[in-house]
N, C-alpha and C positions, 0 to 999 in steps of 0.2 A: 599487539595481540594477533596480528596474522596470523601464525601458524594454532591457534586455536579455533573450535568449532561450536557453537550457538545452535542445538539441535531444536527446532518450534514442533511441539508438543501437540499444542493449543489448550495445556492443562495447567504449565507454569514456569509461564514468561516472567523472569525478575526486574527490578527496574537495573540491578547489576548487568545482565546480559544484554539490556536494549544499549547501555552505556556502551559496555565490551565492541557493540557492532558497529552503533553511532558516531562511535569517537574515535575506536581505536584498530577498526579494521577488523575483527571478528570473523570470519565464515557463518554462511549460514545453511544450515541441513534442515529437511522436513525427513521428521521422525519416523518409519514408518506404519504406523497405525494414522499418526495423521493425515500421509498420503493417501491410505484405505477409506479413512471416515471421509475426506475431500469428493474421491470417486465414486461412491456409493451416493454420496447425497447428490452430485452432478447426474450420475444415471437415474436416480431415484426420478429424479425433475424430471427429465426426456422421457420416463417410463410412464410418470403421470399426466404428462400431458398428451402423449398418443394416446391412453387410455379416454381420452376425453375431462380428465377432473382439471379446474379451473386451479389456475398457479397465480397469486397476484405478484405483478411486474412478468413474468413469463409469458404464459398465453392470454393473462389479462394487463390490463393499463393499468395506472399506477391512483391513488386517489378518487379525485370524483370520478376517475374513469373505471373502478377497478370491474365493475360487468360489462364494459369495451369488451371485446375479442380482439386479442390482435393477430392471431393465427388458429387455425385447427389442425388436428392428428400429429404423425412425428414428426418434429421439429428434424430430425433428422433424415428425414426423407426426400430422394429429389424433388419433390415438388416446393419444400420448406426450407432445404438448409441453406442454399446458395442465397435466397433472399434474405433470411434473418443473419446469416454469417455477416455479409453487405452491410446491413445497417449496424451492427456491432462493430464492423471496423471504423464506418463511416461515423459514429460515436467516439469509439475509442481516438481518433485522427482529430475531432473538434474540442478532445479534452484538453487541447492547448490555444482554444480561444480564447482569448483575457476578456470579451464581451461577459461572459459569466462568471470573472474573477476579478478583486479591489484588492485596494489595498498593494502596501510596499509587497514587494518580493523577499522571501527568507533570506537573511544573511546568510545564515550558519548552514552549510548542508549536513552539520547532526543530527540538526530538525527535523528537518527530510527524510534520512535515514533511519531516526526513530520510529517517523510515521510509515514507513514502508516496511519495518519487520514487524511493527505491532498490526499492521493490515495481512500482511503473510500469514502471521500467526492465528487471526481469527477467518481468514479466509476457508483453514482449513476445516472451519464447521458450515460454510457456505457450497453451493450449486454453481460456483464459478466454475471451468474446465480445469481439471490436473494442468495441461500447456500453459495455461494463464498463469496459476499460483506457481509454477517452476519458474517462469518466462520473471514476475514480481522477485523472487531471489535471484537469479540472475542477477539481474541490474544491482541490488546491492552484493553482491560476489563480486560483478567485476568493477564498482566506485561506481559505478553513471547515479547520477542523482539528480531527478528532476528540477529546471527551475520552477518554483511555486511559489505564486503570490498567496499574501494571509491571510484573506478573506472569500466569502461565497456568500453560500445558502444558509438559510438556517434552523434543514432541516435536522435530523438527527445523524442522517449521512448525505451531506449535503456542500462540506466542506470541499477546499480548494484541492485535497489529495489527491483522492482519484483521478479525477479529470487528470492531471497533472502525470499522474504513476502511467495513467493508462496508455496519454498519449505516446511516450516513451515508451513503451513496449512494443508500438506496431511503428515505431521510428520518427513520429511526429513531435514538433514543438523543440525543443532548447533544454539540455542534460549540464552539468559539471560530470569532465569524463578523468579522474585521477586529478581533481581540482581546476582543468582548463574549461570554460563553458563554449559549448558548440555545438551544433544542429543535432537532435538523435538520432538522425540516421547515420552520420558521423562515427559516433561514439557505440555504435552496434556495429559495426562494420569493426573497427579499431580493435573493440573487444571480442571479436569472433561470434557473436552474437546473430541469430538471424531475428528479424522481424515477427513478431507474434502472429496470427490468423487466430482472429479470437471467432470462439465459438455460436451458435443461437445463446443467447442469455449471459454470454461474458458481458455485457453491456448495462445488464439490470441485476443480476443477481451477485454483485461483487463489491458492494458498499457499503462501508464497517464507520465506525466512530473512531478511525487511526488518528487523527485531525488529530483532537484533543486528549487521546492515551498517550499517542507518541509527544507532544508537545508538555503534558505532564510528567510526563518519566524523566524529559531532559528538568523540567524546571523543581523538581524535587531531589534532583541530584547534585544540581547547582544550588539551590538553597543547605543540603548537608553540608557539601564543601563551602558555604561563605560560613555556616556555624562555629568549623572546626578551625576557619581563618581567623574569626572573630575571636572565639577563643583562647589562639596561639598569639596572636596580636595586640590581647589584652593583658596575654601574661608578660609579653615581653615590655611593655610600656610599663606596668607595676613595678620587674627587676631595675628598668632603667632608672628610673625612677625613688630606685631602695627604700620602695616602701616595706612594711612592715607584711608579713604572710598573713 
C-alpha cells in the first residue's frame, strides 16, 4: 500500500488505516484543518502564557508542583526560549534512557508504528509545535521506527512511547531504519531528514495515551483475522472429514 495516502484528521482514525500504515507501508498526510487546529492551540499556549495565565506542565510544574513557576512572560522571548528550547532538547535526548524503561523491547515494529500514527493523530488537538507533529510523520514516512521497550509509567501518558518517538526525532537512541536497527542519527541522515529543535513545551505538552490505542488497534485486528482463520479451518476439517452440513 505504498503508493496510497492515510490523511490524520484527528476526527477518524479507523483501526483499517493504522493497519494500511503499520503493516503495509501507507503514507501519512496531516489534513489541513488539522494542521490549523495544531497551530492555533501551540500559539494559543505562548499567547497565554506571556499574558501571565498559569499553563499546567507549561509555565507551571506538573502534579504536587502544579503552583511551582517554572518560567514567566514569552516563552518566546530572548530571555526564555534558548533556556526552555535547551531543556526540551535535553528531554527529548534522555527519552532513550532504558533507566525509565522495563521490560522486553517490541518485536514487531507495527507496534511501534501503530503507536506513532495514533500519537500524530491526537497530537493534532495538543500545544506541541507544528515541526514536532511533522518531524512524528516524518519518521513513519520514511520506515525509521523506534526501538521501544514495553513498559514505563503508569500514568495515563506515562508509557514507553514517547520517550522513545521523541528521542528519534532530535537523533537520539536506536531506530529500525527500512527494517535494519542503527543509531538515529544514522537513519535521519540516510533518510534526508534533519534532526528536530523542539520547541519551549515540545517536551510537556506532547503526551497522548498512543501506548495503548496503538497497541489495541494492532491486537483487534489480529484477533479479526485469527476469527476468520478459525472459521475457514473449522470448515475445512468438517469437509475433510465428510461430515454431514
Amino acid at each position: 500500500m505504498a503508493g496510497s495516502t492515510v490523511v490524520l484528521t484527528g476526527n477518524d482514525l479507523t483501526i483499517d488505516q493504522v493497519i494500511q500504515v503499520a503493516r503495509y507501508g501507507s503514507r501519512v498526510k496531516l489534513g489541513a484543518q488539522a494542521k490549523q487546529r495544531n497551530l492555533d492551540t501551540f500559539n494559543l499556549m505562548n499567547e497565554g502564557a506571556a499574558e501571565g495565565i498559569a499553563i499546567y506542565l507549561f509555565n507551571r510544574n506538573s502534579g504536587a508542583g502544579r503552583e511551582v513557576v517554572r518560567f514567566t512572560g514569552d516563552p518566546m522571548s530572548p530571555a526564555n526560549r534558548p533556556r526552555l528550547a535547551a531543556q526540551a532538547l535535553d528531554e527529548f535526548r534522555n527519552g532513550s534512557d532504558e533507566s525509565d524503561e522495563h521490560g522486553p523491547e517490541f518485536a514487531d515494529e507495527d507496534v511501534v508504528r501503530a503507536m506513532m500514527l495514533v500519537r500524530a493523530n491526537q497530537m493534532t488537538y495538543l500545544a506541541a509545535s507544528p515541526a514536532m507533529l511533522q518531524a512524528l510523520v516524518d519518521l513513519i514516512n520514511a520506515d525509521i521506527t523506534p526501538v521501544m521497550r514495553s513498559r514505563a509509567g503508569t500514568g495515563e501518558a506515562q508509557g514507553p512511547a514517547a520517550g522513545a518517538m521523541d528521542a528519534a526525532m532530535v537523533g537520539a537512541g536506536e531506530v529500525h531504519y527500512h527494517g535494519v536497527r542503527m543509531a538515529a542519527s544514522a537513519a535521519l541522515s540516510q533518510a534526508g531528514l534533519k534532526p528536530l529543535q523542539p520547541a519551549p513545551g515540545d517536551n510537556t505538552m506532547s503526551s497522548v495515551n498512543s501506548d495503548v490505542a496503538g497497541l489495541a488497534a494492532i491486537l483487534v485486528e489480529d484477533a479479526r483475522r485469527y476469527l476468520d482463520w478459525t472459521d475457514l479451518a473449522y470448515s475445512m476439517d468438517l469437509n475433510a472429514m465428510n461430515s454431514s452440513i
